[in-house]
N, C-alpha and C positions, 0 to 999 in steps of 0.2 A: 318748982313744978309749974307749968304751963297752965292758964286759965282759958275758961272760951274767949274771954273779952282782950287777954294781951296777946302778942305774936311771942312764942316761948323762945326769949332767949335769956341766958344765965343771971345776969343782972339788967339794973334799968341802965348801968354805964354801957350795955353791951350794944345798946340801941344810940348811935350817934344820931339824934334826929331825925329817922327813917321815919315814913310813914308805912302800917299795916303794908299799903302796895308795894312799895319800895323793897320793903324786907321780905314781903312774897317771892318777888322778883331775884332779889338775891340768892333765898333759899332753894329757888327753881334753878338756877342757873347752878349753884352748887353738886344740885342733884345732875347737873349734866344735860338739862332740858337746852335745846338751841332755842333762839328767839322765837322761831314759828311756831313751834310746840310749846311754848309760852303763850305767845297768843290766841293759842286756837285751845289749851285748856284753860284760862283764865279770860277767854270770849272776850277777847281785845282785838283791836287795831295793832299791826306790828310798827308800826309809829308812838302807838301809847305805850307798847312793852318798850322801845327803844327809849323813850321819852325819862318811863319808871327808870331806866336801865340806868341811864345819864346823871340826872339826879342824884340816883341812889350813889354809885362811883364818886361824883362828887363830895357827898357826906360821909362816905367812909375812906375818902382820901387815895383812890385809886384810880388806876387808867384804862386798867387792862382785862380782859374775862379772867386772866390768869391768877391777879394779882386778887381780883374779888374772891374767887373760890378757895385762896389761903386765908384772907379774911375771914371770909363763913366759916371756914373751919376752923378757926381759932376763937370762933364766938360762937359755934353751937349751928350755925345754921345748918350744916349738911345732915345733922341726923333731927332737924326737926322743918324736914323739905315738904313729907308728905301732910306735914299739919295744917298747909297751907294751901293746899290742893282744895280746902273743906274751910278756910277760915270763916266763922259767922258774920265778921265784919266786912268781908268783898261778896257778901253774897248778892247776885245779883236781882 
């Protein structure tokens, strides 16, 4: 079960290095959000969502939006998208 203080994913192996943003990012992207509507509800630059974006792919060993969103979904992310919309730790 998901804490306020960790990003809820299954285990700690679920989390390749992500940071809090990174695994937002992921999760939003899961849920079908396009990068603008990434940055305009996580009140980013679409430079920093692209940045997150970059990163994050890297760490979880991917290339593609396509290739991420099977990721998330074999790690939990897509049914814990909206947890992240509210996370305590990107509050601004």
């Amino acid at each position: 079960m998901a804490t306020t203080t960790e990003p809820p994913f299954r285990s700690q192996d679920d989390r390749p290095g992500l940071s809090v943003r990174e695994a937002q990012m992921l999760a939003l992207i899961c849920e079908g959000a396009t990068n603008d509507e990434i940055a305009s509800t996580c009140y980013l630059t679409i430079n920093s969502v692209k940045t997150y974006i970059r990163h994050a792919y890297r760490k979880i060993g991917v290339g593609r939006r396509s290739q991420a969103i099977v990721w998330g979904s074999r790690h939990g992310m897509v049914r814990s998208a909206s947890q992240y919309r509210s996370h305590p730790d990107l509050a601004q």
